[in-house]
C-alpha positions as CSV (number, residue, x, y, z in Angstrom):
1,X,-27.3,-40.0,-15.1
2,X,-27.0,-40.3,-11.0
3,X,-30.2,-39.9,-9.5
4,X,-31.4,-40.5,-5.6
5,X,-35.2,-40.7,-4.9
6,X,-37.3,-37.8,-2.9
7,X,-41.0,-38.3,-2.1
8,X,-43.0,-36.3,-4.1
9,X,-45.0,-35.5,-1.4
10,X,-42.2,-34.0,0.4
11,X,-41.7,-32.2,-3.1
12,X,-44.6,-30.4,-3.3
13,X,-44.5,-29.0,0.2
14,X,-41.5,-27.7,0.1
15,X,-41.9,-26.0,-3.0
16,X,-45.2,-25.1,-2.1
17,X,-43.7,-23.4,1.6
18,X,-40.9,-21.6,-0.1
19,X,-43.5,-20.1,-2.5
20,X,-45.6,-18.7,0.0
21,X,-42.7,-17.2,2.0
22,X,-41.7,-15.6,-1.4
23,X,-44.6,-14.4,-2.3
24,X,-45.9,-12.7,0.9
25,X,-42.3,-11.0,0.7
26,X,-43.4,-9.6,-2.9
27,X,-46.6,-9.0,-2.0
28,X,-45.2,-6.8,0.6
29,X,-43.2,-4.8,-1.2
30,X,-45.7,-4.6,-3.8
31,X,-48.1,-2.9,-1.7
32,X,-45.4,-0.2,-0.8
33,X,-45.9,1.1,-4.8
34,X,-48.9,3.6,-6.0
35,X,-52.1,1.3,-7.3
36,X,-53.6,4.5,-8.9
37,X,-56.9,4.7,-10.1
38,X,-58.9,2.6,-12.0
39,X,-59.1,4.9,-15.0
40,X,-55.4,4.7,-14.7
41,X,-54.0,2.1,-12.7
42,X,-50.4,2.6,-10.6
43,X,-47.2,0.6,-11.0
44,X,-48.3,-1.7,-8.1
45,X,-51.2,-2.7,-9.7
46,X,-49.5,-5.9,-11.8
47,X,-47.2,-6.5,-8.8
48,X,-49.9,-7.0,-6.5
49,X,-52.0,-8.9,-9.2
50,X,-48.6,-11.5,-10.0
51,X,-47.5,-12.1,-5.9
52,X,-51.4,-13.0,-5.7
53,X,-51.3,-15.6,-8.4
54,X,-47.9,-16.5,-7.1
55,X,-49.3,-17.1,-3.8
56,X,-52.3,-18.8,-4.9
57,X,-50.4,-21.3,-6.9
58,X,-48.0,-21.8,-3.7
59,X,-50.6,-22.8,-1.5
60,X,-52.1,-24.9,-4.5
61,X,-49.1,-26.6,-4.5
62,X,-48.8,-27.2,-0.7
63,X,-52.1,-28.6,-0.9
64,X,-51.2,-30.6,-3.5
65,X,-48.5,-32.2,-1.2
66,X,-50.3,-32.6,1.7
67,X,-53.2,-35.2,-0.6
68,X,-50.4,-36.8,-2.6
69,X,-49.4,-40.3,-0.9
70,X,-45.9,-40.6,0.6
71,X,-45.0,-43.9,-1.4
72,X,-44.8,-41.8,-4.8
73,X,-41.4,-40.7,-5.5
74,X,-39.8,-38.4,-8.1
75,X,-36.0,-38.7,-9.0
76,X,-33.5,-35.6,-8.5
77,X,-30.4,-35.1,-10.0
78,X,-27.1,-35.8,-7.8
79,X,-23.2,-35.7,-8.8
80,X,-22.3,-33.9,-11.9
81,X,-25.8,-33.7,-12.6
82,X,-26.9,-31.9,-9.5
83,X,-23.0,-29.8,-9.7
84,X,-24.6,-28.6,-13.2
85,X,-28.2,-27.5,-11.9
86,X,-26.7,-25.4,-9.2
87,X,-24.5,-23.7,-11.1
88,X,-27.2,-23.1,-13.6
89,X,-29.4,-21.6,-10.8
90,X,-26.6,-19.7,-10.1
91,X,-25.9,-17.8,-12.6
92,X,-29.1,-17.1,-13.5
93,X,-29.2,-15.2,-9.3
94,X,-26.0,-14.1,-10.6
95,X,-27.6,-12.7,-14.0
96,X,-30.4,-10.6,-12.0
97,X,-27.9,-9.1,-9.2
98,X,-25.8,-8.0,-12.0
99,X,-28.3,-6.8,-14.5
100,X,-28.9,-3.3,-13.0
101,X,-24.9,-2.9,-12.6
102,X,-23.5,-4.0,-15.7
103,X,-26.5,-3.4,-17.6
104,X,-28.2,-5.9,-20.5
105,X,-25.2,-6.5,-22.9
106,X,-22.4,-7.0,-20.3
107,X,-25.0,-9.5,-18.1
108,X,-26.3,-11.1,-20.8
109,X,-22.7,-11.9,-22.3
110,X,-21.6,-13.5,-18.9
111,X,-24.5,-15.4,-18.4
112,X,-24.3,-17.2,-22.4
113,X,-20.8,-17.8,-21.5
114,X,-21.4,-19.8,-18.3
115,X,-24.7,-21.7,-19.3
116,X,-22.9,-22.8,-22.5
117,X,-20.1,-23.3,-21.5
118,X,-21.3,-25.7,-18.6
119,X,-23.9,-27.9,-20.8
120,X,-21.6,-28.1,-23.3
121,X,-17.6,-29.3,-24.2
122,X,-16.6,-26.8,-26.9
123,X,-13.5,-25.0,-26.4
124,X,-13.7,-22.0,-24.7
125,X,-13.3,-19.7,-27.9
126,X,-16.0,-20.6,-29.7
127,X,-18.1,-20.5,-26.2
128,X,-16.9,-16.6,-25.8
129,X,-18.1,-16.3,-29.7
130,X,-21.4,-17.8,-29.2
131,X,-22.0,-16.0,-25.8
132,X,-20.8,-12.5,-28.1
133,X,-23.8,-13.3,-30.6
134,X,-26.5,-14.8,-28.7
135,X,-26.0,-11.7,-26.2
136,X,-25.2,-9.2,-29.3
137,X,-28.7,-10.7,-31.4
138,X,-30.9,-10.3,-27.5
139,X,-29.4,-6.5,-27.5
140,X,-30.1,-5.6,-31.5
141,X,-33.8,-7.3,-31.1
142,X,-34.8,-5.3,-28.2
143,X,-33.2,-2.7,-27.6
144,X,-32.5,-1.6,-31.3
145,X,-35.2,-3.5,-32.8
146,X,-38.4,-3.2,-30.1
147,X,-37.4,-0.1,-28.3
148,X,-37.5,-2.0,-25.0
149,X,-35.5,0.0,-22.2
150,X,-33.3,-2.3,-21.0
151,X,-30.7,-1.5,-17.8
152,X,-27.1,0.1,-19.2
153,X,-25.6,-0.9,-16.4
154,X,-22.4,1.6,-15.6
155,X,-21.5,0.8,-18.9
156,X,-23.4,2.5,-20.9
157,X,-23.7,2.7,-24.4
């Protein structure tokens, strides 16, 4: 496995920065939904209460960065390694942007197929048939199964 070094330091700031930029965003747009009452709390309410501990754990983790020493390092991946992560991270931006669209089956189908077939070497037919049943067995459980409503997508079934 190909490796190069990063301080941890460094780490944990970063991290730590992007989480509080991300959160304040959420925050933001959390505040823009009803909180309700407190006999019967609004959709904002567990928006507001999740960017919160999102931001809280952000600046945690900043601080963390700022008190840890600048000789401790932490290896990252690089080459095929690193190739692999990004297209991992990737499909699962990919997965959210197209969940609405092509709904829960469709989404959930592409994203099997690309996460197996990039951590593994089986021949692409028996990726498509593992990506048709792992999607297939995640629709019957919670759609069927637990009444969850999941999107359709403009596919809809």
């Amino acid at each position: 496995m190909q490796s190069i070094q990063w301080s941890r330091s460094k780490g944990y700031i970063v991290v730590g920065a992007i989480g509080i930029c991300l959160s304040v965003l959420y925050l933001a747009l959390s505040f823009q939904m009803p909180m309700g009452r407190i006999r019967q709390p609004g959709a904002g309410v567990f928006p507001v209460i999740s960017g919160f501990l999102l931001l809280l754990g952000s600046v945690s983790a900043l601080w963390e960065g700022l008190k840890t020493r600048k000789t401790e390092s932490v290896e990252l991946p690089a080459g095929s390694d690193l190739r692999r992560l990004l297209v991992l991270l990737g499909g699962i931006l990919a997965y959210l942007v197209l969940l609405p669209i092509l709904g829960q089956l469709i989404s959930s189908t592409i994203f099997c197929f690309v996460l197996i077939r990039v951590l593994s070497s089986l021949s692409i037919w028996r990726v498509a048939l593992y990506a048709l049943v792992m999607a297939g067995a995640a629709y019957l459980l919670f759609v069927r199964f637990l009444m969850l409503p999941m999107p359709a997508g403009i596919f809809a079934f």
